[in-house]
Legacy VTK file of the C-alpha trace (Angstrom):
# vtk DataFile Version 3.0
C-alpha trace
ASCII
DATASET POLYDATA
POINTS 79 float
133.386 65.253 102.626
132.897 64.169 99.179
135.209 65.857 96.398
133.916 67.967 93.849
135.024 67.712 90.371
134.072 70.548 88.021
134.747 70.103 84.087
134.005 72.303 81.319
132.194 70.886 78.276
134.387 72.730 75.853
137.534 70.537 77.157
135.589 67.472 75.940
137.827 67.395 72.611
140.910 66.133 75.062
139.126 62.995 76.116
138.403 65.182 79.431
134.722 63.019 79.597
136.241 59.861 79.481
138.487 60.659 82.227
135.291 61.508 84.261
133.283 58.518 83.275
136.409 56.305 85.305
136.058 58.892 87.666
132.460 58.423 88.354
133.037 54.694 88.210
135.405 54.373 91.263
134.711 57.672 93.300
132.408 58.293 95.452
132.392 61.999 94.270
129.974 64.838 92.990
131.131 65.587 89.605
129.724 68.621 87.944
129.661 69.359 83.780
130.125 73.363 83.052
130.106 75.022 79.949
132.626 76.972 80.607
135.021 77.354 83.765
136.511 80.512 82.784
139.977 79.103 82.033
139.922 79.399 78.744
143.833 79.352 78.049
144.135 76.450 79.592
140.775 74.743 78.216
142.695 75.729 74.862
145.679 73.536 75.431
144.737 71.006 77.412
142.584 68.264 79.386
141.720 69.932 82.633
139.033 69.887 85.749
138.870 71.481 88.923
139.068 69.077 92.127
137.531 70.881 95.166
138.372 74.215 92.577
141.990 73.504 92.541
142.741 72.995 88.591
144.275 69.416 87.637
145.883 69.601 84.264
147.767 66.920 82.204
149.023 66.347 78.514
146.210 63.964 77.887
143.128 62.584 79.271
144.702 58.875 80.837
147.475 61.137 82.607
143.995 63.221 83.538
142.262 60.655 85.256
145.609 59.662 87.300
146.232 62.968 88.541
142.611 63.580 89.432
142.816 60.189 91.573
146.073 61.492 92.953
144.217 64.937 93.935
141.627 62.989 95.758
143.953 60.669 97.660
145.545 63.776 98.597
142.474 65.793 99.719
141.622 63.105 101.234
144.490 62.413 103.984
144.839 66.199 104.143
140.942 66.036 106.110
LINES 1 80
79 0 1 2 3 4 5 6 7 8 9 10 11 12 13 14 15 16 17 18 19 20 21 22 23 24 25 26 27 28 29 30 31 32 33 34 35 36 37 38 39 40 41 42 43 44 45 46 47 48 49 50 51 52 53 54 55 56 57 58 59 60 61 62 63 64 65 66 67 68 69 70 71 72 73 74 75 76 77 78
């Protein structure tokens, strides 16, 4: 099964859309832009998406991208 990544638009300030872009690149993934996931304090303070709706945080948007590769490795063996 394909992951699902799920990013709000208002994150975008973090670099959160570049991190998807690389995503998109290399994964074979459906990746879906929201304006708003509803988790607003963490939207607030920092670059975040949700990877099969588990939330994926880091302190900036190239940590982002690792951990969201990480998530998907891990989904992935977990199947």
């Amino acid at each position: 099964m394909k992951p699902i990544i799920e990013f709000c638009a208002n994150n975008a300030g973090f670099g959160t859309g570049e991190a998807i872009r690389k995503v998109r690149e290399l994964q074979d993934c459906d990746v879906y832009e929201y304006g708003c996931l509803t988790n607003c304090g963490t939207c607030f303070m920092f670059p975040y998406v949700l990877v099969d709706g588990e939330p994926v945080e880091a302190e900036n948007a190239d940590r982002l991208y690792e951990r969201i590769l990480l998530k998907i490795k891990e989904s992935a063996s977990a199947d």
